[in-house]
N, C-alpha and C positions, 0 to 999 in steps of 0.2 A: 416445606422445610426438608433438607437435605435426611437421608439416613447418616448420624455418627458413626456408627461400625463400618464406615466403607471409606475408601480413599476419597478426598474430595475438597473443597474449603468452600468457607462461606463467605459471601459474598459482603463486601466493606462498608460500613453503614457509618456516616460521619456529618459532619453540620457546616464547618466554615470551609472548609476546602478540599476536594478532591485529584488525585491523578493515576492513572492506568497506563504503565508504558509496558513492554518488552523485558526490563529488566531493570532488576533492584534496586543498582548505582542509580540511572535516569529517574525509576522514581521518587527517588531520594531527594535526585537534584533539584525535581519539579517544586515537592512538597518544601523543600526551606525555601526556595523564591516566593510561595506563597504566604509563609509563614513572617517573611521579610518585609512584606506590603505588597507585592509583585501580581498582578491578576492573570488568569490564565493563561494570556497570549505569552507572557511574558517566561513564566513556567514552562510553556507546549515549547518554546522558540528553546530555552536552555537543557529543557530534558531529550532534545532534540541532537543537540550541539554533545551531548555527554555519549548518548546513544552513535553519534558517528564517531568515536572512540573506541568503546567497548562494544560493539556490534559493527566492526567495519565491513565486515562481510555484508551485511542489509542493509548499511546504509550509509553516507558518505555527505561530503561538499562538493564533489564531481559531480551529485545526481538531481532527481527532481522533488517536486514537493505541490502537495495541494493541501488548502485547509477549509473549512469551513467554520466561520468564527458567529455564533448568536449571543446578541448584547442584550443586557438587562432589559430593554426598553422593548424589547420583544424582534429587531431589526434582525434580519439575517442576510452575511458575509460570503461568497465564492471567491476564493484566489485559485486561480490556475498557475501555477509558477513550474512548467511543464518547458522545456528547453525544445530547440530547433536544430532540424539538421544544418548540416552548415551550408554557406549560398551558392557554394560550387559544385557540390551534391546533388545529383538526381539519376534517375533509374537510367536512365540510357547508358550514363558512364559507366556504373554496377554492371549493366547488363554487357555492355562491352569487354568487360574485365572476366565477364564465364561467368556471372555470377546470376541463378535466378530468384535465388532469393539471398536477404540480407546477411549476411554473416551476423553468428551471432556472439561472437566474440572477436577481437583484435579492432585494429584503428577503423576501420571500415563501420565498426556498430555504432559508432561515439559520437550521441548529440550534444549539444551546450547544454550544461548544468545550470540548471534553474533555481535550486534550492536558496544560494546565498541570495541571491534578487528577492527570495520571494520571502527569507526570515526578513532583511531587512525592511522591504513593501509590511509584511504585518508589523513589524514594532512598530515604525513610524506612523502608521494609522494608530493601532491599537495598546502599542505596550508602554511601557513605564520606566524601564528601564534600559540605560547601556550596554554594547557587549560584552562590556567590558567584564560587568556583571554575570551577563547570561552563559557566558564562556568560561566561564571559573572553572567550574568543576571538570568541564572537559579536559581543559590546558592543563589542571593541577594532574587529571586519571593519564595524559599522554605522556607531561614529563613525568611522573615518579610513577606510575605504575600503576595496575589493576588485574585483581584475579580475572583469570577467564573462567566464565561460566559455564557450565555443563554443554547446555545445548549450543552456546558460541564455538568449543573448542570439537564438536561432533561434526558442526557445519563446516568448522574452518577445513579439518583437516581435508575431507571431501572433495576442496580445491587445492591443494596444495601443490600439484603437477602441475595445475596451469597458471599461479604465483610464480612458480619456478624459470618459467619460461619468457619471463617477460623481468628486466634490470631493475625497474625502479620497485615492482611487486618482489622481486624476491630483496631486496635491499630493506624494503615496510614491513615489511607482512608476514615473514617468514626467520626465524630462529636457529642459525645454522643451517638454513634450507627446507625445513620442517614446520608445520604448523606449531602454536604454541600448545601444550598440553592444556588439561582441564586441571585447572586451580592453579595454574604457574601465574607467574607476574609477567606483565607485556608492559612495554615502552613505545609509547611512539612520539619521539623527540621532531621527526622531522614535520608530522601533523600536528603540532604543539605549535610551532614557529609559523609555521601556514596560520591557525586559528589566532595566534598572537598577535599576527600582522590584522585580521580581519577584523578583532575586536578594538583595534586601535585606530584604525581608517576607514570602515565599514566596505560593501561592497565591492565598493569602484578598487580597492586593492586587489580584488578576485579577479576584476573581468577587464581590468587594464594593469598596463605596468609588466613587471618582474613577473608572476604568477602567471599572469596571460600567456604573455611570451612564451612561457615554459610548457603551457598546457598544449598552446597551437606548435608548438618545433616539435615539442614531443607525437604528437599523432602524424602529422606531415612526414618526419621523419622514417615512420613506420608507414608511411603510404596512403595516409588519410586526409581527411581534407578541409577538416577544424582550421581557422584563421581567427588572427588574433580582432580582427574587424566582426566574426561571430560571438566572441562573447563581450566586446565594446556593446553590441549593439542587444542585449537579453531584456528581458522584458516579462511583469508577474503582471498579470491580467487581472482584476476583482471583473468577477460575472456573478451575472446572478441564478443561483442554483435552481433544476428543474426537480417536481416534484411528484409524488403521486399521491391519492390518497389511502389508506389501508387503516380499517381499524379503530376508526378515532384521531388517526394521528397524521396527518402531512410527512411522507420521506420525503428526504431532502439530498441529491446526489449532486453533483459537480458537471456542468457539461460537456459534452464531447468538445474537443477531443478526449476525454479522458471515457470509460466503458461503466462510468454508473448509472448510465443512462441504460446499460442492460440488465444493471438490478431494477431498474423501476419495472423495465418490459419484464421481468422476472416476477415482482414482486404483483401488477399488476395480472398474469395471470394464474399464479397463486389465489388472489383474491376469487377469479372468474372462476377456476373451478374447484373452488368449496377445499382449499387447504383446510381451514380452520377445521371443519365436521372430524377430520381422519387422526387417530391416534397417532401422538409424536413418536412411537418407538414402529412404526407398524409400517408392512414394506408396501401398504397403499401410498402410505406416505413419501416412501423413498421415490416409488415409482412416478409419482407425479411431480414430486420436486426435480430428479433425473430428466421426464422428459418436457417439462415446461423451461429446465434450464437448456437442453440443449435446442429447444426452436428460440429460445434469448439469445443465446450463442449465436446461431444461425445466422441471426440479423446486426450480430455486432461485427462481424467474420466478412460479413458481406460490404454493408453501409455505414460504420462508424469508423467517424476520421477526423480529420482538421475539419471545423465546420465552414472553413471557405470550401474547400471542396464536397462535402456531405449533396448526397444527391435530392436528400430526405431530412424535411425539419425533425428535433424533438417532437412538438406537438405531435405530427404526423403518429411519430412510434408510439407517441404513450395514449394513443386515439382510442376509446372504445372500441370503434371497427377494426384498427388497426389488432389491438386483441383479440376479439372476436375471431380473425382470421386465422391469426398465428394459433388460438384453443382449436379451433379446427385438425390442428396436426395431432390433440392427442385424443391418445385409447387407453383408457385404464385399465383396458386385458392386455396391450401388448406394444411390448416398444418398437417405434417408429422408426422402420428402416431407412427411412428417404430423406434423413437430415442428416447431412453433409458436414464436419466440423475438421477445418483445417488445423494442421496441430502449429501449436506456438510455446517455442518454449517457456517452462517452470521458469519463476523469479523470487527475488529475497527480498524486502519490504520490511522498514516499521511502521505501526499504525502508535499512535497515540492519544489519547484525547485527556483534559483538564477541567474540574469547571474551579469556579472559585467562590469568594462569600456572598460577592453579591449576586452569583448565576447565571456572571458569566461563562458560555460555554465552548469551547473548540475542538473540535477532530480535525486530525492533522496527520499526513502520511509522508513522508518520504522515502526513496529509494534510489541504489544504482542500479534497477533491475534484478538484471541475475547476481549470482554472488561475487563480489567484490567487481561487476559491473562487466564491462569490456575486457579486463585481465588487463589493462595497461596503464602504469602508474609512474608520476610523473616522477622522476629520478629527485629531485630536491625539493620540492613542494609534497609529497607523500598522498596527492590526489590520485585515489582510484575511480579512473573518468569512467561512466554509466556506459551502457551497450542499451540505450533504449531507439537507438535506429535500427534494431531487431526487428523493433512494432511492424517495421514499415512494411508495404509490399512489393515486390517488383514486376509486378502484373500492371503491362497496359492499360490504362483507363481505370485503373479500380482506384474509388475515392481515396482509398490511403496508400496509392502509389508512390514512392519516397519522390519527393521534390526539395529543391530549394528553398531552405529559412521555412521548410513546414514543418505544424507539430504532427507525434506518430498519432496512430491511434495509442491512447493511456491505459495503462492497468490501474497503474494506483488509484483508488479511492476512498476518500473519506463520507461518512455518512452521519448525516442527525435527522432526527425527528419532532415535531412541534407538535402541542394542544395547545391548544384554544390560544394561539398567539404566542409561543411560550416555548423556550427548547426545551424537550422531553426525555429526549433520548440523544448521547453524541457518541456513536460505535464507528468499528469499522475492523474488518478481517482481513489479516496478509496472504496471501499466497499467489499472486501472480494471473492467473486465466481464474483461479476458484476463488477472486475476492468479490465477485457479483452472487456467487450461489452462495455464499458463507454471508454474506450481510442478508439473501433474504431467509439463508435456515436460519442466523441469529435470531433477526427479528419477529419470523414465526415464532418459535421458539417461546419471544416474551409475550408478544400478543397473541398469540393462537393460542398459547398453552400456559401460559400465564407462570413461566419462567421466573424468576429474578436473574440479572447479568451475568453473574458468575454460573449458572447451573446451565443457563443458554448457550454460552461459550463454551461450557466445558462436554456438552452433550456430542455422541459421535458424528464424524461428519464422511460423507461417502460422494468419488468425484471420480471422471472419466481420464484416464490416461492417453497419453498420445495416439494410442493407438484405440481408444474409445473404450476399453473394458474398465469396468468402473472397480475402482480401490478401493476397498471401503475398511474403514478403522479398528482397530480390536474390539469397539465395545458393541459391533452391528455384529448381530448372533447368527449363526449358521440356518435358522429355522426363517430368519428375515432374508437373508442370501440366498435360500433354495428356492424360495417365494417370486422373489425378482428374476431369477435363472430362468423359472417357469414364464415369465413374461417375457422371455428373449435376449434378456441381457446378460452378458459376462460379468463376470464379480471375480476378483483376486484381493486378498492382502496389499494392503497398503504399504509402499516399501516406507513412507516417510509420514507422519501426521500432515493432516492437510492445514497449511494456514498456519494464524494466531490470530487473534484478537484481544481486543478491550471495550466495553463500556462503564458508561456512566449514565445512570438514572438521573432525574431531577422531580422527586416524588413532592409536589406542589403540597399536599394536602398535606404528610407529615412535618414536612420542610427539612426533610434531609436528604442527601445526596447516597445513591446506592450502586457500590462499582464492581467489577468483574476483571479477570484480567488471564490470559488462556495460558494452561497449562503445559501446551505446546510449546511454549517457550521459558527463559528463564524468570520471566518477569512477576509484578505484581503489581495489587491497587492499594492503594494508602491514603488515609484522610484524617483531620484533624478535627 
């Protein structure tokens, strides 16, 4: 149990229904759809729609989305709804144009948005309800208004130059030319009429039609090469999730393309060498999470990608031997010079997850990557199109070399956990390159150290910079940082918190649902 006399909260303990978003509004919106008859897909899809709203910065109907959905009956869900570059796209062109690696902002970053395919692909399996519905609250917060939230109005301003420079962003996005304050009212009339249209016609009005048109002229325009034939032709994949053991409990990640396949290599040699034994505040602990993540890294940096192209199955990665090799790289005296980690940029993400009365459970993420995506927004449809052909690479032969109608390699991911046939755990951490080391410190965190969600999430988190000296958070103590120094590694202040998250427990034996939700952000968990 938390100490009271300290800044902190406790974590939400509730019976028929639960949800964890980013932020107030969304959770609000989740919990009345549940309250309504609505099961979680149907919640995760609406609190989803309200968050690309009042979070436009992290996230959007330009961008992508993955979920993982576990149904009462104990069955478990993979939607990839991950977009493609466009089919006249590929590294030769880039590289003829000066370019060696992808730009990571303007027309050039801009893959087809996958998210709308991919709420539509889960309701129609899973949900209960029309857009009509699930879109309420959004269409109501876009035309008449909504406060901006502390950490919204901190992020937005950050980009406000490069809003500026681009017609239809400063036309959306910007208030006289300036970000909106923190606690002002914001209006977005032209992304009201966008979602109006969508909950009225589903899909097919996003990726044909008026919208289309507007998205494909708009990047062409600016020199890009989206056609209105790439998002006729989008597509949300149901795969089946790969997993590892740890603990008692099966993780459960999303496959490549998307890099939760380097939490499992993560989470897997955590296991191999003896995370649980080491004090959670203690810098044995930082040291081995540090250098286990970056031979994870290593191998997602190298061989993760579109798995038409992957040169290496999953199996292969998540192989005993395959660990056994990668634990070869560490010393628990000293960090490991000879692992290589190309930098990629920082990105904005929401994560959310729902469960509801009967257990059903969902984690669900979407993003336009970085903040507010590529910087380029379509002048009358108010889409801020994603920059997630950043992922790609422009290096000869390397599995995730940008090609035609491929997907990049993925940040986003979502995460759950199963006992004994049973979703246990449904998390999952934002932050772009650190949402593979943040789902396995979370998940240390409750199984190593026997955490509950909220104290898991809220614990500090410590992650390498572009330039590889590790950030590490205000609450990592200068006596844990002299520690790690001594082992070779640099340590600075963290200019930003790392991530956010959310979970949701599914405590079998009590029978109540137990959530967390990070204080990194504006958000919270709420249940009924």
């Amino acid at each position: 149990m938390r100490p009271f006399d300290r800044p902190g909260r406790s974590p939400v303990i509730a019976e028929n229904g639960m949800a964890a978003t980013s932020h107030p509004l969304a959770t609000a919106t989740a919990l009345a759809v549940l309250r309504e008859g609505g099961n979680a897909v149907d919640a995760a899809i609406a609190a989803s729609a309200t968050l690309v709203v009042v979070e436009p910065h992290m996230t959007g109907i330009g961008g992508d989305c993955f979920a993982i959905v576990a149904e009462p009956d104990g069955s478990v869900h993979g939607l990839n709804g991950s977009g493609r570059a466009p089919r006249t796209a590929d590294a030769t062109r880039y590289r003829a144009l000066g370019h060696e690696t992808v730009p990571e902002f303007g027309p050039l970053s801009i893959t087809v948005p996958g998210a709308i395919k991919a709420w539509e692909t889960l309701r129609d399996r899973f949900g209960t309800l029309g857009f009509d519905r699930l879109f309420a609250d959004a269409i109501r917060y876009a035309e008449e208004g909504f406060a901006v939230h502390a950490r919204v109005a901190s992020d937005w301003a950050r980009v406000a130059p490069r809003l500026a420079a681009d017609d239809g962003a400063r036309r959306h996005f910007l208030v006289d030319g300036e970000a909106p304050r923190h606690g002002s009212r914001f209006r977005a009339p032209g992304l009201a009429k966008t979602l109006r249209a969508i909950a009225g016609g589903g899909a097919k009005v996003f990726y044909e039609g008026a919208i289309a048109a507007e998205m494909a002229a708009t990047v062409k325009g600016l020199g890009g090469f989206l056609e209105e034939d790439d998002l006729a032709a989008v597509t949300a994949d149901w795969v089946t999730p790969v997993s590892v053991a740890y603990r008692g409990h099966d993780v459960l990640e999303i496959p490549p393309n998307g890099q939760g396949i380097t939490a499992l290599i993560l989470v897997n040699l955590l296991d191999r060498l003896g995370a649980a034994k080491l004090s959670p505040d203690s810098a044995e602990r930082w040291h081995l999470e540090i250098e286990a993540g970056r031979l994870a890294f290593s191998v997602r940096d190298h061989l993760v990608a579109d798995p038409a192209t992957m040169t290496v199955t999953p199996v292969e990665l998540l192989s005993a031997g395959f660990t056994e090799r990668l634990a070869a790289g560490f010393d628990p005296a000293r960090r490991n010079p000879d692992v290589r980690l190309p930098a990629v940029p920082r990105a904005d993400t929401i994560y959310l997850t729902v469960a509801d009365r009967e257990r059903r459970a969902v984690s669900f993420i979407n993003s336009v990557y970085d903040s507010f995506g590529s910087g380029v927004v379509t002048p009358n449809s108010a889409i801020a199109l994603q920059n997630r052909g950043a992922c790609f690479s422009l290096r000869p032969g390397h599995p995730n070399e940008l090609g035609p109608a491929k997907r990049p390699m993925h940040t986003i991911i979502p995460a759950m956990t199963t006992r004994d046939g049973a979703a246990a755990i449904a998390f999952g951490v934002m932050g772009g390159d650190y949402q593979p080391m943040g789902h396995a410190h979370v998940l240390s965190n409750m199984l190593d150290h026997g955490m509950d969600p909220q104290a898991a999430i809220d614990h500090p988190r410590l992650f390498w910079g572009e330039d590889g000296v590790l950030e590490a958070e205000a609450g990592i103590g200068e006596e844990v940082r002299a520690a790690l120094v001594a082992k070779g590694h640099a340590v600075r202040d963290a200019e930003r918190p790392h991530g956010g998250g959310q979970a949701i427990v599914i405590d079998r034996d009590s029978g109540f649902l137990i959530a967390g939700s990070d204080p990194r952000k504006d958000g919270l968990a709420l249940g009924w």
